[in-house]
NUVOBA-626307 format. One record per residue: residue in one letter; x, y, z of N, C-alpha, C in turn; chain. Coordinates in steps of 0.1 Angstrom, whole numbers. Atoms other than C-alpha are relative to their C-alpha. Layout:
N
<pt 'a', <X, Y, Z>, <X, Y, Z>, <X, Y, Z>, 'A'>
...
This chain:
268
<pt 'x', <-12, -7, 5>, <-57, -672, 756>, <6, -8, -12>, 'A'>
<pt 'x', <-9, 3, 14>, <-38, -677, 718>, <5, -1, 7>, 'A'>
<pt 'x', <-13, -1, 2>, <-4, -685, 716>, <0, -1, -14>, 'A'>
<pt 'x', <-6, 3, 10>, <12, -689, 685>, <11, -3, 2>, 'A'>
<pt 'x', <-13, 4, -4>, <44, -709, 686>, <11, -5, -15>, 'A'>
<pt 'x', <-5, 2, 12>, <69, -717, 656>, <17, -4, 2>, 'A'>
<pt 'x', <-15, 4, -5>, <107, -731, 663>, <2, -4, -18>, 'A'>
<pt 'x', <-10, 1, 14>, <131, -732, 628>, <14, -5, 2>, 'A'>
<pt 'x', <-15, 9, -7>, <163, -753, 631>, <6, -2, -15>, 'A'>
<pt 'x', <-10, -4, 19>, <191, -743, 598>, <9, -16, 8>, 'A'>
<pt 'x', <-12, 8, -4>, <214, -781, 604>, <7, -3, -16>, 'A'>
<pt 'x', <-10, 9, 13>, <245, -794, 578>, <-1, -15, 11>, 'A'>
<pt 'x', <-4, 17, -5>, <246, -832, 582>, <13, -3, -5>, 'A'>
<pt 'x', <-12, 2, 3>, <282, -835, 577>, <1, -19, -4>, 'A'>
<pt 'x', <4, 19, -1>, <273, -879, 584>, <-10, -3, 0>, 'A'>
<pt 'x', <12, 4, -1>, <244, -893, 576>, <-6, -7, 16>, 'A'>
<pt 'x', <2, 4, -16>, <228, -899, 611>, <-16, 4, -1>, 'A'>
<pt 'x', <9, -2, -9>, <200, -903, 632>, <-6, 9, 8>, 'A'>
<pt 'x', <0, -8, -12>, <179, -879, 650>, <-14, 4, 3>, 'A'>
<pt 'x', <12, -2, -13>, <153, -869, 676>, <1, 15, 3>, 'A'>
<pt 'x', <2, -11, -2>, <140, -834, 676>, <-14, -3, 12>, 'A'>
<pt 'x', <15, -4, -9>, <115, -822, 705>, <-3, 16, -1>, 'A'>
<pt 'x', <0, -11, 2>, <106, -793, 696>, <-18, 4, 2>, 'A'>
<pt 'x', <16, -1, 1>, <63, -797, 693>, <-8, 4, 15>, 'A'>
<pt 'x', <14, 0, -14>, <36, -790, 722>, <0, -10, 4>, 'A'>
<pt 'x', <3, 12, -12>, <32, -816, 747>, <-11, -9, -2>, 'A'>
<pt 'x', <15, 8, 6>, <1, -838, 744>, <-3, -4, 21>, 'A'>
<pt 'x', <1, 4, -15>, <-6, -837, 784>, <-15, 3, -2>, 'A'>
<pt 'x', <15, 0, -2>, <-43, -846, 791>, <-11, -1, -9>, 'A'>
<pt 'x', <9, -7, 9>, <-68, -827, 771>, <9, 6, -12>, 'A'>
<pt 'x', <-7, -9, 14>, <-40, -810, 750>, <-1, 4, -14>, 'A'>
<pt 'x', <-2, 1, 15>, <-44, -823, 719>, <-15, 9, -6>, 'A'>
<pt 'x', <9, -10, 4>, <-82, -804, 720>, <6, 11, -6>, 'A'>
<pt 'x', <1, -17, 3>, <-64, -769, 720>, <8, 1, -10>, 'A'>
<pt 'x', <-6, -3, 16>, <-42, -775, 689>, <-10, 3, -9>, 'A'>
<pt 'x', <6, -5, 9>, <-59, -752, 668>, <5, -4, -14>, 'A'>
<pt 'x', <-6, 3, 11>, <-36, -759, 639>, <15, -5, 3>, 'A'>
<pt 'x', <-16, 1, -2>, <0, -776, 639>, <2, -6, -11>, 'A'>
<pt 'x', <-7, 4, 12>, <25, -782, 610>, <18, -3, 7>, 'A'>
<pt 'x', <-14, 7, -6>, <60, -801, 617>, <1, -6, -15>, 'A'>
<pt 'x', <-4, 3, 12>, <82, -804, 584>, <18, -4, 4>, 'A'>
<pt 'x', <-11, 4, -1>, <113, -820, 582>, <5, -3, -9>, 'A'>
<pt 'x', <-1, 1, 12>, <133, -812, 549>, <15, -3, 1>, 'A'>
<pt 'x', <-16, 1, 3>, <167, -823, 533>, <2, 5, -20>, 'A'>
<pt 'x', <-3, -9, 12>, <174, -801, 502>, <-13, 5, -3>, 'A'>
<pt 'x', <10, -5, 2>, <140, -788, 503>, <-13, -16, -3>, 'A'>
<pt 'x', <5, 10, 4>, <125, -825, 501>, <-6, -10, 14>, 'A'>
<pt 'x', <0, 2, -9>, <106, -835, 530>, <-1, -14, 4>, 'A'>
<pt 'x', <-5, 13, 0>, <118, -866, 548>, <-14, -8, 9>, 'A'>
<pt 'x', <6, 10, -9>, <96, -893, 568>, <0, 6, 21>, 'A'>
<pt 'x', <-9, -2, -17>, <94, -884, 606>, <-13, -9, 8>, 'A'>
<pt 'x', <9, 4, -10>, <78, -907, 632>, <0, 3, 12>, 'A'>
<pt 'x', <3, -14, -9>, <65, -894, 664>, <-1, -14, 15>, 'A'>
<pt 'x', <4, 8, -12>, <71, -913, 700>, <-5, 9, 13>, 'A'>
<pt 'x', <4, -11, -12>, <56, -899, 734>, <5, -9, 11>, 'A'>
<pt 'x', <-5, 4, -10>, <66, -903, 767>, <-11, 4, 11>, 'A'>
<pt 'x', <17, -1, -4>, <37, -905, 795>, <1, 12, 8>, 'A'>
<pt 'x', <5, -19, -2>, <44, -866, 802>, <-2, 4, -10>, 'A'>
<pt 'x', <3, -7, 13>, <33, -859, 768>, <10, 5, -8>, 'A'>
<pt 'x', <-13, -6, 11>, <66, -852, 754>, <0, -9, -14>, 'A'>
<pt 'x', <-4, 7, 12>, <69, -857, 718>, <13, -2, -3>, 'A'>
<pt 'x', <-10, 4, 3>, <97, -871, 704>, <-1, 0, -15>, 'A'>
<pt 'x', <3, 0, 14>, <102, -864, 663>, <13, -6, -5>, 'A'>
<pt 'x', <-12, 3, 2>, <126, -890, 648>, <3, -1, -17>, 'A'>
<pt 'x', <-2, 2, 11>, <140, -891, 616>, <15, -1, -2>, 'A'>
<pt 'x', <-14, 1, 2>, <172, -904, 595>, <0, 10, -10>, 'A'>
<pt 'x', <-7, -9, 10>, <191, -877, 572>, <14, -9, 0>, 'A'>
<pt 'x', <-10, 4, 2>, <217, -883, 550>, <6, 17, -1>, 'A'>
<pt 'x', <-7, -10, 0>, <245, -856, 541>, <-8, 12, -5>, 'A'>
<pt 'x', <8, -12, 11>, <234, -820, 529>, <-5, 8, 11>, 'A'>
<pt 'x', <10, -10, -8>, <212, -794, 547>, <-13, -7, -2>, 'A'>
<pt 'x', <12, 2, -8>, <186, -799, 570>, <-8, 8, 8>, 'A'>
<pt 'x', <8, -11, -7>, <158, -780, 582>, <-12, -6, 8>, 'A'>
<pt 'x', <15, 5, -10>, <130, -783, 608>, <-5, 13, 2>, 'A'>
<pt 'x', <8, -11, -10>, <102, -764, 612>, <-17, -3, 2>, 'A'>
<pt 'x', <9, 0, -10>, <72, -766, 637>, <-8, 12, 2>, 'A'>
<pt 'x', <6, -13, -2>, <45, -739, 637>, <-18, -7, 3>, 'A'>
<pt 'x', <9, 2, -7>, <16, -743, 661>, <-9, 9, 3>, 'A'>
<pt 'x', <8, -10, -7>, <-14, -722, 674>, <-11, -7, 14>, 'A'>
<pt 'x', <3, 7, -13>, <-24, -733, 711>, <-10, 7, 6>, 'A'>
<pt 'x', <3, -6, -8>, <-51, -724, 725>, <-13, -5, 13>, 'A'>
<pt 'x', <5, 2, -17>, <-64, -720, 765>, <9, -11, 9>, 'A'>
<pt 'x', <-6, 8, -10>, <-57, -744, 787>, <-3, -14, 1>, 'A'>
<pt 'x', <6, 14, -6>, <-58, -780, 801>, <-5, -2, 14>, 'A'>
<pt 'x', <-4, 4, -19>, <-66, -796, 835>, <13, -7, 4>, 'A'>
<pt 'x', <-13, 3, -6>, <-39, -804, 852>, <-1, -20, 2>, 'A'>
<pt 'x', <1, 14, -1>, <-31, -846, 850>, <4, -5, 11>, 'A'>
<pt 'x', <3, 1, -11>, <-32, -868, 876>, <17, -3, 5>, 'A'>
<pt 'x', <-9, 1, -2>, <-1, -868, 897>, <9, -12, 2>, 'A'>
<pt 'x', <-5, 18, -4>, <22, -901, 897>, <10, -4, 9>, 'A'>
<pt 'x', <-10, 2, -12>, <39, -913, 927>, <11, -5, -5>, 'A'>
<pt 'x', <-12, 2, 2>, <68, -926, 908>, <7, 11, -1>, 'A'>
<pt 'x', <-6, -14, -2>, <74, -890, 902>, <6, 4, 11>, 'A'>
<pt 'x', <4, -5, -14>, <71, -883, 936>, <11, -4, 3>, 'A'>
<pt 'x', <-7, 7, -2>, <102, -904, 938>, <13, 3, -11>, 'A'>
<pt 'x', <-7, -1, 9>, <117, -899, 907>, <8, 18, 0>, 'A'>
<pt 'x', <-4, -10, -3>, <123, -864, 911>, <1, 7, 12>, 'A'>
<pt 'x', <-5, 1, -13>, <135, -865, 946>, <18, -7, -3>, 'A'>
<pt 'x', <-15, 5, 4>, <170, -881, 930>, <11, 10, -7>, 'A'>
<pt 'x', <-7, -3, 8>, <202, -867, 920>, <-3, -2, -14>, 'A'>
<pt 'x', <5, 5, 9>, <204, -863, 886>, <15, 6, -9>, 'A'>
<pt 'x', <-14, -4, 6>, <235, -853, 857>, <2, 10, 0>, 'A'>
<pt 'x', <-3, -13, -2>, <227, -815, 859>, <-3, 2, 13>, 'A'>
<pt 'x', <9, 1, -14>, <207, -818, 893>, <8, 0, 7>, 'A'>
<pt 'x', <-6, 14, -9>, <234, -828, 918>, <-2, 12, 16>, 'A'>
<pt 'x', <5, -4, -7>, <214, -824, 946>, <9, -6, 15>, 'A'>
<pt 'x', <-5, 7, -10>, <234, -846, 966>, <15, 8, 6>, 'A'>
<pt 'x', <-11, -9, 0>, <266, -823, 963>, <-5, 13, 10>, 'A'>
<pt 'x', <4, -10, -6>, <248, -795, 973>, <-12, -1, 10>, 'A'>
<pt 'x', <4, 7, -12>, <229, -807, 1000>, <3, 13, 16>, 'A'>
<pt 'x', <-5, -12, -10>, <249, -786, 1027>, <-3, 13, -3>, 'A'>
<pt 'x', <6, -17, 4>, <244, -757, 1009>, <-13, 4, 4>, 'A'>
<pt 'x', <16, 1, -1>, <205, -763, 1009>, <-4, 4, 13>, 'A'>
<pt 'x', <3, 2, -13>, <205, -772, 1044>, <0, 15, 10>, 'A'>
<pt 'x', <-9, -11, -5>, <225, -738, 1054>, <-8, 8, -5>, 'A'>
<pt 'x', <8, -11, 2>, <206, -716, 1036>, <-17, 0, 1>, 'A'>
<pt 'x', <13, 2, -2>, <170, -728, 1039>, <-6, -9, 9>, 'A'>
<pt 'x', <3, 13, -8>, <173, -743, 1072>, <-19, -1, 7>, 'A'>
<pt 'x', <13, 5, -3>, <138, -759, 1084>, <-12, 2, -7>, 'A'>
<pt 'x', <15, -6, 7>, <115, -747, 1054>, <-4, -16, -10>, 'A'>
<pt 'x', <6, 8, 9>, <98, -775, 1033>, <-11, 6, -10>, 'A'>
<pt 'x', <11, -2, 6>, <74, -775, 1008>, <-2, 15, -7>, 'A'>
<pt 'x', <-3, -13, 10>, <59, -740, 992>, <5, 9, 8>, 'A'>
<pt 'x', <-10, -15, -9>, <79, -721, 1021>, <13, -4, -7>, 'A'>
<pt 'x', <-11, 0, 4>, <112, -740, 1008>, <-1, 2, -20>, 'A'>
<pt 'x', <-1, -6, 18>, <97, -733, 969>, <2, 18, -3>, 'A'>
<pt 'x', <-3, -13, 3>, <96, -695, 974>, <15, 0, 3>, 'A'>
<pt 'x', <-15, -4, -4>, <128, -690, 992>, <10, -5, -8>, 'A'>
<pt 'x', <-8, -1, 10>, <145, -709, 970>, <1, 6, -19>, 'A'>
<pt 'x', <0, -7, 13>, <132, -694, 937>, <9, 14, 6>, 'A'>
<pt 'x', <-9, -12, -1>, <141, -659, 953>, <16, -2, 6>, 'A'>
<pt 'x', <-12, 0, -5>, <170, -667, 967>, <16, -2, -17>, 'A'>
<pt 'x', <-5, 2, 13>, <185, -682, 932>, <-1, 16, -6>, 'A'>
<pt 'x', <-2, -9, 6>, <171, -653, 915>, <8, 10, 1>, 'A'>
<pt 'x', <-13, -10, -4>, <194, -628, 936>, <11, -3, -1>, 'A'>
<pt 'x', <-12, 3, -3>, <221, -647, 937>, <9, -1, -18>, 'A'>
<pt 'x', <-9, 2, 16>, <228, -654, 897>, <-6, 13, -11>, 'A'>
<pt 'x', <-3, -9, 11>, <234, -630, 867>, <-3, -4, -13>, 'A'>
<pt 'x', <0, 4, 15>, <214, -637, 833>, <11, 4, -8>, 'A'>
<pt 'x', <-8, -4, 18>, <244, -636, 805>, <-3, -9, -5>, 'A'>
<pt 'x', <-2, 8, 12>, <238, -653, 776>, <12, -3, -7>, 'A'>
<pt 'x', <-8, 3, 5>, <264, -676, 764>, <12, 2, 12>, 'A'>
<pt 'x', <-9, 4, -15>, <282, -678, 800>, <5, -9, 4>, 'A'>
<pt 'x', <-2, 13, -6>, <280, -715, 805>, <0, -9, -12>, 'A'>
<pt 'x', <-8, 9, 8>, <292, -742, 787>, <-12, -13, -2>, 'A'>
<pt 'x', <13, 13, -2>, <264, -771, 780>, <4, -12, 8>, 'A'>
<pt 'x', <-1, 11, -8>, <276, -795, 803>, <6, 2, 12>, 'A'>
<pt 'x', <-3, -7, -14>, <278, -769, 833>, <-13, -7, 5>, 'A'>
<pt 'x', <10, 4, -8>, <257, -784, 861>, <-3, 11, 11>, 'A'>
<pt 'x', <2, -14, -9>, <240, -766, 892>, <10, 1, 7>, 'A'>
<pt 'x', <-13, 0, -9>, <273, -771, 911>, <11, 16, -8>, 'A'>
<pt 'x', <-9, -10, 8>, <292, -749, 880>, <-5, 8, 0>, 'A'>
<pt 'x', <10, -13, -1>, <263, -723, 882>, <0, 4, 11>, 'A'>
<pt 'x', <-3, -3, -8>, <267, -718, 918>, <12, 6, 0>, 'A'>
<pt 'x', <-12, -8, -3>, <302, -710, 919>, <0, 13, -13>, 'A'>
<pt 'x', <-6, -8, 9>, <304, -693, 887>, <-14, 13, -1>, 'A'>
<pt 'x', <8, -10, -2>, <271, -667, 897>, <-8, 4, -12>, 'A'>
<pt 'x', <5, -10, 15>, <258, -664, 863>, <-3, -15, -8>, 'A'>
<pt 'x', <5, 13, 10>, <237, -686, 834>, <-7, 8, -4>, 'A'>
<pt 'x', <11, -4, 6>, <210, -688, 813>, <-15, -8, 8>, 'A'>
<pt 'x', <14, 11, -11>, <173, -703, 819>, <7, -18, 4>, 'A'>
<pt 'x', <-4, 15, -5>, <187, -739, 821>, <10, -3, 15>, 'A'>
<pt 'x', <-11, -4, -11>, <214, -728, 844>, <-10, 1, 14>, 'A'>
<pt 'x', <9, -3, -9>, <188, -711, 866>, <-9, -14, 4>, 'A'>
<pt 'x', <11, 12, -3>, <165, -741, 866>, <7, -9, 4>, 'A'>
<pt 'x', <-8, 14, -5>, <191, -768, 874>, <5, 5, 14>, 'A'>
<pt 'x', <0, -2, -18>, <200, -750, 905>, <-8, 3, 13>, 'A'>
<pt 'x', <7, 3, -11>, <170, -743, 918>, <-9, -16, 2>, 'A'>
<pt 'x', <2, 14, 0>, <159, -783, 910>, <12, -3, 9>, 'A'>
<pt 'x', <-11, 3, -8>, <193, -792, 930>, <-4, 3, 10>, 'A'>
<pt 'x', <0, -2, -21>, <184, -773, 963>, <-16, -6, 0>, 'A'>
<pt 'x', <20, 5, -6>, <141, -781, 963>, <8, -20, 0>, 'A'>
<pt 'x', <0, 15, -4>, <156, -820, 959>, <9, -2, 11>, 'A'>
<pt 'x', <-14, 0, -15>, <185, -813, 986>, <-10, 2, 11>, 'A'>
<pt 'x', <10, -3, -8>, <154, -804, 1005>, <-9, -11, 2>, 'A'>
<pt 'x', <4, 9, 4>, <136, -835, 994>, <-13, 7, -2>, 'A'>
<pt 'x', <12, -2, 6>, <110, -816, 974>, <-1, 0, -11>, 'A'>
<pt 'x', <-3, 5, 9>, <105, -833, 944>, <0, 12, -11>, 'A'>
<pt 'x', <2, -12, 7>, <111, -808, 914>, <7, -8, -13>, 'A'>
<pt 'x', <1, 5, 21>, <114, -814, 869>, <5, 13, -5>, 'A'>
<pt 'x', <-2, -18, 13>, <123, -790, 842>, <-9, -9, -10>, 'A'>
<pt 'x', <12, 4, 8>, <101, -786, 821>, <4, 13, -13>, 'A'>
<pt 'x', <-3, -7, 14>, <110, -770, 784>, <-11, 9, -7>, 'A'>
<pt 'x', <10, -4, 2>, <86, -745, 772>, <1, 12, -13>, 'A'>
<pt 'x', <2, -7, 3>, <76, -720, 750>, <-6, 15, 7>, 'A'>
<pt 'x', <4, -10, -8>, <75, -689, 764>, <-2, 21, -6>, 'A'>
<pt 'x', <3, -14, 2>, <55, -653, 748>, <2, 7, 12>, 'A'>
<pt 'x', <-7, -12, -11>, <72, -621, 764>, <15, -1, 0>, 'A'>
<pt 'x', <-14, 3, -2>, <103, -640, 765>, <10, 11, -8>, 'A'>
<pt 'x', <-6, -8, 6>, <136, -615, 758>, <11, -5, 7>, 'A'>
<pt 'x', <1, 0, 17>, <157, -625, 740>, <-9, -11, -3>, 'A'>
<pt 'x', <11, 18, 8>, <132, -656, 723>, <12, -9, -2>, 'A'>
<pt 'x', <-11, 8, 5>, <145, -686, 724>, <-11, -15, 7>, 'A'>
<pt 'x', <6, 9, -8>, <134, -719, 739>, <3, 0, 15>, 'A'>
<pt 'x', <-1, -6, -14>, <128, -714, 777>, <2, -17, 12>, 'A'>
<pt 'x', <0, 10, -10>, <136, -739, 809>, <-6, 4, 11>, 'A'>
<pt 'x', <5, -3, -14>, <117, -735, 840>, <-3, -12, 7>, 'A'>
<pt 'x', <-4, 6, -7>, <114, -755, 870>, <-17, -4, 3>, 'A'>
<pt 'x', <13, 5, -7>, <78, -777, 882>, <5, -3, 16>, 'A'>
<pt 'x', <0, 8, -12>, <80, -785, 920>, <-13, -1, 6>, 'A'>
<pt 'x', <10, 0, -5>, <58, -800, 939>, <-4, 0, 15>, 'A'>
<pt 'x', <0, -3, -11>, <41, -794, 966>, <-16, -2, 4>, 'A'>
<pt 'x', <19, -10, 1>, <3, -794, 983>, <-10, -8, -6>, 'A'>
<pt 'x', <8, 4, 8>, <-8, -817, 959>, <2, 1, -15>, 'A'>
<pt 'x', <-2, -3, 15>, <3, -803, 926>, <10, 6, -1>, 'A'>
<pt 'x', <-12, -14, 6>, <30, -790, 907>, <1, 17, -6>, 'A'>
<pt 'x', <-7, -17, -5>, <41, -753, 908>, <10, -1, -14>, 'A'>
<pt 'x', <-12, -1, 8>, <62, -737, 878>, <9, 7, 10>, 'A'>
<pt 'x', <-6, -5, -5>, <89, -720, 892>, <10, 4, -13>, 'A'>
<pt 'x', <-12, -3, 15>, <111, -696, 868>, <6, 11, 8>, 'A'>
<pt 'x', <-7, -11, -7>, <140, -677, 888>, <5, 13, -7>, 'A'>
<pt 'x', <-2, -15, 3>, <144, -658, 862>, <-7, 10, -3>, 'A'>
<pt 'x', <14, -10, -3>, <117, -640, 862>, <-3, 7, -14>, 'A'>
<pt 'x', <7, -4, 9>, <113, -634, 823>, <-8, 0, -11>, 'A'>
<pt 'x', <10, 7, 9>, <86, -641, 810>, <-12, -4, 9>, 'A'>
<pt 'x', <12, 5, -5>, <47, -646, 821>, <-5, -18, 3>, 'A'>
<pt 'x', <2, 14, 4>, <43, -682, 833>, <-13, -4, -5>, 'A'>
<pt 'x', <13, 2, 5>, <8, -684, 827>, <-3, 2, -17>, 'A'>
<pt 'x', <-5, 5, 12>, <14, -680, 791>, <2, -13, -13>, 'A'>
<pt 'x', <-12, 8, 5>, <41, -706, 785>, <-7, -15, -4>, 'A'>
<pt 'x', <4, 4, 7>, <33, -734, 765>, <9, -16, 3>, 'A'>
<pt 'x', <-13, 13, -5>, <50, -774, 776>, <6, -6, -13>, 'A'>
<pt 'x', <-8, 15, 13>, <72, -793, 752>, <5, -8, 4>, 'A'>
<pt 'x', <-5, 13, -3>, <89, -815, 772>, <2, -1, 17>, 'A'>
<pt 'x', <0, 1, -19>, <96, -827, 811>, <9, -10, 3>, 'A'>
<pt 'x', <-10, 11, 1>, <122, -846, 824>, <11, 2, 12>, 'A'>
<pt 'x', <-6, -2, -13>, <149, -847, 851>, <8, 9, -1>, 'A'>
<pt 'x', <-10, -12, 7>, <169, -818, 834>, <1, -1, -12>, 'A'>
<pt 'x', <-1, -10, 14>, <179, -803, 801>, <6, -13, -7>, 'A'>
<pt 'x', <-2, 11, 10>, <195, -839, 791>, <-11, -9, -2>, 'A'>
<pt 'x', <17, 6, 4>, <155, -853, 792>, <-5, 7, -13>, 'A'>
<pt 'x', <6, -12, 3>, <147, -821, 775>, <3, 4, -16>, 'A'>
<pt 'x', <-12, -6, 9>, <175, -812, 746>, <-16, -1, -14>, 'A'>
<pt 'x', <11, 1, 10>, <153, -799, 714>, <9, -10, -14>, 'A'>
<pt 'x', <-1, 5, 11>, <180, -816, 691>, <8, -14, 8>, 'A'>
<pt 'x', <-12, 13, 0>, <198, -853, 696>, <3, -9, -17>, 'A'>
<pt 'x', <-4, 8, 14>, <217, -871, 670>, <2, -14, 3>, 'A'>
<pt 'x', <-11, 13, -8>, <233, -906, 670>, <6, -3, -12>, 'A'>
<pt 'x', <-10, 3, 13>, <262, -914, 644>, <3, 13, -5>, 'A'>
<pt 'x', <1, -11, 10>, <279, -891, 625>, <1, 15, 5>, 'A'>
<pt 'x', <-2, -15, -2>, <287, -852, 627>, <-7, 10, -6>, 'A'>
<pt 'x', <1, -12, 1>, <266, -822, 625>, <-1, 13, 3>, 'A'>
<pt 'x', <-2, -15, -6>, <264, -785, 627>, <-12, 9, 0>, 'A'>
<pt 'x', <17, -9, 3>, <231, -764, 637>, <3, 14, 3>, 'A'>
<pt 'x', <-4, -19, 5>, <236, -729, 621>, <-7, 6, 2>, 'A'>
<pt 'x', <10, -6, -11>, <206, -714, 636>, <-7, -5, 1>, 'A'>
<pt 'x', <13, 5, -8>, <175, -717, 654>, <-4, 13, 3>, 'A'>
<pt 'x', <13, -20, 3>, <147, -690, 651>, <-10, -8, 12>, 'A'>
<pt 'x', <9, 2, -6>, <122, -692, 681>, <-11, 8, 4>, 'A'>
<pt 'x', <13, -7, -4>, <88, -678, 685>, <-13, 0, 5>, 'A'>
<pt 'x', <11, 2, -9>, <60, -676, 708>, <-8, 16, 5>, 'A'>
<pt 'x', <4, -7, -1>, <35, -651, 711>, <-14, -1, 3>, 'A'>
<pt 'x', <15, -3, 2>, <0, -644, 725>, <-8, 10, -1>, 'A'>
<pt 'x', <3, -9, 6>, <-25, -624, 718>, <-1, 13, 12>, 'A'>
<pt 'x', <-5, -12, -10>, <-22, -607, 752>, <6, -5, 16>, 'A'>
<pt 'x', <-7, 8, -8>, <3, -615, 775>, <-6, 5, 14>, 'A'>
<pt 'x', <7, -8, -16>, <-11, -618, 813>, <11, 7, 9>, 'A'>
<pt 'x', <-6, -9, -14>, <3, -600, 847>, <9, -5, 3>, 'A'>
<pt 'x', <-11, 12, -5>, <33, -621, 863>, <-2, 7, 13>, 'A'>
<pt 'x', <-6, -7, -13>, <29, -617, 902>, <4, -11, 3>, 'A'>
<pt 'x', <-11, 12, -2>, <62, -639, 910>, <-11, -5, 14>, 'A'>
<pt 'x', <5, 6, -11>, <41, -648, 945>, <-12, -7, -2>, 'A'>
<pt 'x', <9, 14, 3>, <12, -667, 924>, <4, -13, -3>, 'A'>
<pt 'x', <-6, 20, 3>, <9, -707, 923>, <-5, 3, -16>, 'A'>
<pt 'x', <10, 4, 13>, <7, -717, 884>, <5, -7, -1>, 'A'>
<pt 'x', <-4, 12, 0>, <7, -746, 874>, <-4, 1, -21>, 'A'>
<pt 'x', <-5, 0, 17>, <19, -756, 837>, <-7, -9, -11>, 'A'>
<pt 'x', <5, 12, 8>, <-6, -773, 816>, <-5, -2, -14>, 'A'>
């Protein structure tokens, strides 16, 4: 299976500053084979600047570069194709994502977990809690505030994909089943945009899990992994003030597969 993937980011640098875009393909395993072609530009008045590139040992890139004042643009256009094997699992994980976390707070919601998914573990407590999320919250876009956690998405019945993913990471770890977000690209997606879904694991391997059910996971394409959406974020700054006037997102393959929510896939 193609993809084709391409993210566009319009920023004013109001203060010359610091910053870290994740925006590229993942580099997990074999990855770097199925980059057919990739281009990552990073311009300030049409003049493109220096960017160096760190990874983290889930294959997340990290693209850093300093801008001074003026307009700034990023853009990343990739063509991905098939698949990897899946890498080998690491027991710190296994650990690491069993912990509360800033959007995660598994520990808060704990009782809730308990109450509604009393005695299931594992991929009995991964279905139930994807469907159970899924019925219980309301896609609106622009509902939640970026620094709503799954505690504020519980009460408030409604999010976007990040929303959805941090609260079903909050109950699989209230359960003590270790579970990630994982940032992705995702063809089919409506509206496009950059996508959050959920890895837990279980069995031996990680499981995506996406409550919101739009979009084919088999597909979807990794950019980043981390204990939530502040591991994850496609832009960080440091110093200084700016403003990001849009972001164009696109992912497409050449033929999107079947989605039956009751298969295991795993994200690689």
């Amino acid at each position: 299976m193609q993809r084709s993937i391409r993210a566009h980011l319009d920023i004013t640098v109001e203060d010359a500053a610091d910053f870290v875009f994740i925006v590229s393909a993942a580099l997990t395993g074999s990855a770097a084979d199925r980059l057919v072609d990739e281009t990552l530009t990073v311009s300030h008045s049409s003049v493109a600047l220096e960017v160096s590139e760190l990874q983290d040992l889930h294959g997340t890139r990290m693209h850093c570069v300093s801008a001074p004042t003026g307009q700034l643009t990023v853009d990343y256009r990739a063509t991905v194709s098939g698949k990897t094997e899946p890498g080998p699992v690491d027991p710190a994980d296994l650990v690491r994502y069993r912990r509360p976390s800033r959007y995660c707070q598994s520990d808060e919601l704990a009782p809730t977990a308990h109450y509604e998914f009393q005695g299931l573990s594992g991929l009995a407590a991964i279905d139930a809690v994807e469907s159970w999320v899924h019925s219980q919250l309301f896609y609106v876009p622009g509902s939640s505030d970026p620094t709503d956690g799954a505690v504020e998405t519980l009460l408030a019945r409604e999010g976007v994909c990040r929303d959805y993913a941090h609260l079903v990471i909050a109950l699989l770890r209230a359960l003590d089943v270790p579970a990630r977000l994982a940032a992705v690209y995702a063809p089919g997606l409506s509206p496009m945009d950059f996508h959050a879904v959920v890895e837990a694991y279980a069995e031996g391997s990680w499981h995506v899990v996406d409550a919101t059910r739009l979009a084919p996971r088999k597909s979807m394409v990794r950019i980043a992994t981390g204990r939530d959406a502040a591991d994850t974020a496609f832009m960080t700054s440091a110093e200084g003030k700016q403003t990001l006037n849009s972001i164009e997102v696109t992912a497409v393959a050449e033929q999107l597969p079947d989605e039956n929510h009751a298969e295991r896939v795993q994200l690689v």
